[in-house]
N, C-alpha and C positions, 0 to 999 in steps of 0.2 A: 231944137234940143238934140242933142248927140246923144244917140244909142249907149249904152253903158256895153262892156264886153258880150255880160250875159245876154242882151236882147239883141233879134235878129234885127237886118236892115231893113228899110223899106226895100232893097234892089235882092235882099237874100227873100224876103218873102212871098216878092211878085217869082223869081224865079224858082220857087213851091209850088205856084199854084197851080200849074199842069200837072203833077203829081197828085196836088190834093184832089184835082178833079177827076182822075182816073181811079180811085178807089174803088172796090168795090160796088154794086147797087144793093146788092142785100146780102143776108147771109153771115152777117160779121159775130166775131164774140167779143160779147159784153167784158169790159175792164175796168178793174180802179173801180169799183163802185164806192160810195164817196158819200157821208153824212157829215152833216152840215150841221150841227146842233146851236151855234152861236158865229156871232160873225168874225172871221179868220179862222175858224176851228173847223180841223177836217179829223174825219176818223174812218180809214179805209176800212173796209167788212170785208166776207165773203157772202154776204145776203142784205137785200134792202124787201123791207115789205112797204107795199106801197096801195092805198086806197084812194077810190072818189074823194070820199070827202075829206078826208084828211094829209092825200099827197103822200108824203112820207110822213109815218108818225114820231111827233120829236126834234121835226125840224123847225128851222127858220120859217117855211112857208106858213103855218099856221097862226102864228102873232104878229110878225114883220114883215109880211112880201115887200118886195118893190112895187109891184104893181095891183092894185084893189080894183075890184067893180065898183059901180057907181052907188053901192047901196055899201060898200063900204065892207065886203067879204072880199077873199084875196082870189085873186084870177086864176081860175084853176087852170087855167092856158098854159103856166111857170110851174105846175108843179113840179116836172122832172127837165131834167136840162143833159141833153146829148151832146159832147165835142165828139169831135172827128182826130183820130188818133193823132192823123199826120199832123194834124195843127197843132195839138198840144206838143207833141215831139219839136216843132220848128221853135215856138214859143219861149216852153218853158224847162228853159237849160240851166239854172241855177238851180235846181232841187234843193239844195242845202241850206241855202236861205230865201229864198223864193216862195210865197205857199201856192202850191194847188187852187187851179180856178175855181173848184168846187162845183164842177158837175157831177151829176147824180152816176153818172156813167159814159165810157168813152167804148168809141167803138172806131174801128178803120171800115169805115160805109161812107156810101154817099150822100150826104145829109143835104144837098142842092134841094131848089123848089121844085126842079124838075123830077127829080126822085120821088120825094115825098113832100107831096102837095099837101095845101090844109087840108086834115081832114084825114088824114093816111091812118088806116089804122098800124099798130107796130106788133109783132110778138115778139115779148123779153119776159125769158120764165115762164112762169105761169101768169103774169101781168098781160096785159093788153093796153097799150098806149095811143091816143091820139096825136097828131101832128097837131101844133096851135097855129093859131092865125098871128100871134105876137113875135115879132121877130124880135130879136137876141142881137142888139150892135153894140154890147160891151159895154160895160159900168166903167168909171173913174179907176177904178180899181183895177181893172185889165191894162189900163194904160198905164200907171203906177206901177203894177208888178212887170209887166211881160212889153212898155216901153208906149209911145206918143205912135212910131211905124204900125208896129201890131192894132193898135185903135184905128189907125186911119184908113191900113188893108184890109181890114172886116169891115169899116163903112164906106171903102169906094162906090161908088155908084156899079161900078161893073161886076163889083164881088158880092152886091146885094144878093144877088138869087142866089149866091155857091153857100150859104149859110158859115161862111167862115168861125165865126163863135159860137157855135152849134145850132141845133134846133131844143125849141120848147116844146114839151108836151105837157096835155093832161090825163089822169088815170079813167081811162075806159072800161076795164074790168078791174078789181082788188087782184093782188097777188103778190109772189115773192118773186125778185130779180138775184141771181145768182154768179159770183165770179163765174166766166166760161158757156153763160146760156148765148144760142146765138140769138139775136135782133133779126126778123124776118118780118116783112113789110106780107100784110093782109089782102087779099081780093077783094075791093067795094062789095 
């Protein structure tokens, strides 16, 4: 399938991904923070509160995850969903008729496993987030809006660990995430 204008190539995205992997390690600010209320429906804020048990309150996560435990509650591993700026920037160039991949928040950091291992705790706002163990290789939908290339360079085997379509987390303290808080990775 041939890229449409707005999506990059496979050959413009592999030629990103030294950039994407130079990001910063920590330290970034929080952008776009993004609710998700229904599916395609985005509604950009300057604040998301976010808890344990309920993720973001209002979202998609608590009736329809994509992904449940086996007892049939939604995996708190997907509550919050982090891209990495440079990826969305390479991605998604149509803004005007294109929608937003609907992460919960973007940051220019380094979202690789080597950065932040399972388990990483995060500080965004007053929130505390954990790194999940579920990796993020892109719904139907990533490959439908942002092209068949973009699907296939987030699941190269070599770009597994760079987390190209971001990382998942779960909420490890309540709190509120703010346009401009920075994301700073925690000491075990």
């Amino acid at each position: 399938m041939t890229p449409t204008p707005a999506q990059a190539t496979r050959a413009e995205l592999e030629a990103a991904t030294a950039g994407i992997s130079a990001a910063p390690a920590d330290g970034a600010a929080i952008e776009m923070p993004c609710l998700r209320p229904g599916y395609g429906e985005r509604r950009f804020v300057d604040r998301i509160e976010v808890t344990r048990d309920r993720g973001i309150p209002g979202e998609r996560w608590e009736g329809s995850p994509w992904l449940r435990l086996p007892d049939g509650r939604p995996h708190p591993g997907i509550q919050i969903s982090i891209l990495q700026r440079r990826v969305l920037d390479l991605v998604w160039r149509d803004r005007q008729n294109v929608v937003h991949p609907g992460d919960t928040f973007v940051a220019d950091m380094d979202l690789s496993v080597s950065n932040l291992p399972e388990g990483q705790l995060l500080d965004a706002g007053t929130a505390i987030l954990r790194v999940s163990e579920v990796f993020n290789d892109a719904c139907v939908k990533w490959k439908v809006r942002y092209g068949t290339a973009a699907k296939d360079w987030v699941n190269a085997p070599a770009h597994r660990a760079l987390r190209l379509r971001g990382v998942l987390c779960s909420v490890a303290r309540d709190g509120v995430i703010r346009q401009g808080d920075r994301l700073r990775k925690l000491n075990p």
